[in-house]
VODO-104655 format. One line per field, with one value per residue (C-alpha): residue number from 1; residue in one letter; chain; y, x, z. Coordinates in steps of 0.1 Angstrom, whole numbers. Layout:
REM VODO-104655
resi c(NUM;...) $
resn c(A;...) $
chain c(A;...) $
c2 c(Y;...) $
c1 c(X;...) $
c3 c(Z;...) $
***
This chain:
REM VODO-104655
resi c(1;2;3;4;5;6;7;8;9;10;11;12;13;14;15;16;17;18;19;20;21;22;23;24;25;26;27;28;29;30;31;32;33;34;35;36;37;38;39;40;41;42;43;44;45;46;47;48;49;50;51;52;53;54;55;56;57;58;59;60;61;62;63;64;65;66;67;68;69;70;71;72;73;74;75;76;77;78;79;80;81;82;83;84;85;86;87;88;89;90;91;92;93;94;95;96;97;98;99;100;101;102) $
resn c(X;X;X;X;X;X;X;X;X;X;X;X;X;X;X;X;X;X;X;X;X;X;X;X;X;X;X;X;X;X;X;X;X;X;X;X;X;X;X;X;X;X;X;X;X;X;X;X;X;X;X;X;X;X;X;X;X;X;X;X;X;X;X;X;X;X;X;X;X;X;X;X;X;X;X;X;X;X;X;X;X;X;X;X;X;X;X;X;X;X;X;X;X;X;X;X;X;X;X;X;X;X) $
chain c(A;A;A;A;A;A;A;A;A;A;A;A;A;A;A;A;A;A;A;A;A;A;A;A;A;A;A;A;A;A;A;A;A;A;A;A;A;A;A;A;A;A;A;A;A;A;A;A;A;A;A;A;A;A;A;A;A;A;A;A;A;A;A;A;A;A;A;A;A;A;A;A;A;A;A;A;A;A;A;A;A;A;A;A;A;A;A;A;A;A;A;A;A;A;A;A;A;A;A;A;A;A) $
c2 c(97;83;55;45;44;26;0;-3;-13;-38;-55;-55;-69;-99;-106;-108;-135;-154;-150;-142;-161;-145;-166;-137;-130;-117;-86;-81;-97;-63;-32;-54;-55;-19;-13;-39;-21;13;9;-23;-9;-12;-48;-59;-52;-65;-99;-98;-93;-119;-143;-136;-134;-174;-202;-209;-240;-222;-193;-210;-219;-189;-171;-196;-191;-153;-160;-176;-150;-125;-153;-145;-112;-83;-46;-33;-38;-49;-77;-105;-94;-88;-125;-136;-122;-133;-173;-170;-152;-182;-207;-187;-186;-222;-231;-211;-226;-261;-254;-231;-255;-289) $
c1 c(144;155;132;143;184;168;148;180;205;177;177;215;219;192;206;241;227;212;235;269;291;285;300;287;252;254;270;242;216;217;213;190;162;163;157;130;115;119;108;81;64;101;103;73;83;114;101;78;107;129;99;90;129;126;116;75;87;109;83;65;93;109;75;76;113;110;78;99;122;101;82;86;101;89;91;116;152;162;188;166;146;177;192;161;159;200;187;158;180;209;174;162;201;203;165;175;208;190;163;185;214;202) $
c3 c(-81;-56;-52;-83;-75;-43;-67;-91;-64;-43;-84;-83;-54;-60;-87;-69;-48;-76;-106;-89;-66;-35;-2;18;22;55;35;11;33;59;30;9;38;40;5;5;37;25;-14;-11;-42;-59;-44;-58;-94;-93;-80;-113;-137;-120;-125;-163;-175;-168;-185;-183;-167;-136;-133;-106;-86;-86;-76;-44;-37;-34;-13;7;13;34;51;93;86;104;89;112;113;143;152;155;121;101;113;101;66;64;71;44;20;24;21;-11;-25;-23;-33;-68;-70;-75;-101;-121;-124;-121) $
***
């Protein structure tokens, strides 16, 4: 069960950074690598139905966006790792921004 409260907030706050106005990703950029970390499996799917509720045309770059977002992360959360994951989720906010509303 809880996985699955663990898999439903990681969506929400994905989501957040894509659909939603969000000027802070520092603030959603710390919980959300602990979800990923703790609930991969949960990660996984949710990076599948972000990529088939688009367009055949955006599929692909959505697919290398959130490829982008773990690339250089570590599975730990330490300082350095989190800043990391903060930098690639401001990188995948804005890559998203420009092929979703071009």
């Amino acid at each position: 069960m809880w996985r699955r409260m663990f898999g439903n907030l990681l969506a929400l706050l994905l989501e957040s950074v894509v659909y939603d106005d969000c000027p802070n990703q520092w603030a959603l950029s710390r919980p959300m690598l602990g979800l990923i970390l703790t609930n991969t499996e949960a990660y996984e799917q949710i990076k599948q139905q972000m990529i088939e509720a688009l367009p055949p045309d955006r599929q692909a770059q959505m697919a290398a966006a959130l490829e982008k977002l773990m690339t250089g992360v570590m599975r730990n959360l330490e300082s350095r790792n989190r800043d990391k994951f903060t930098q690639n989720l401001t990188a995948f906010r804005q890559e998203v921004k420009s092929f979703m509303n071009p």
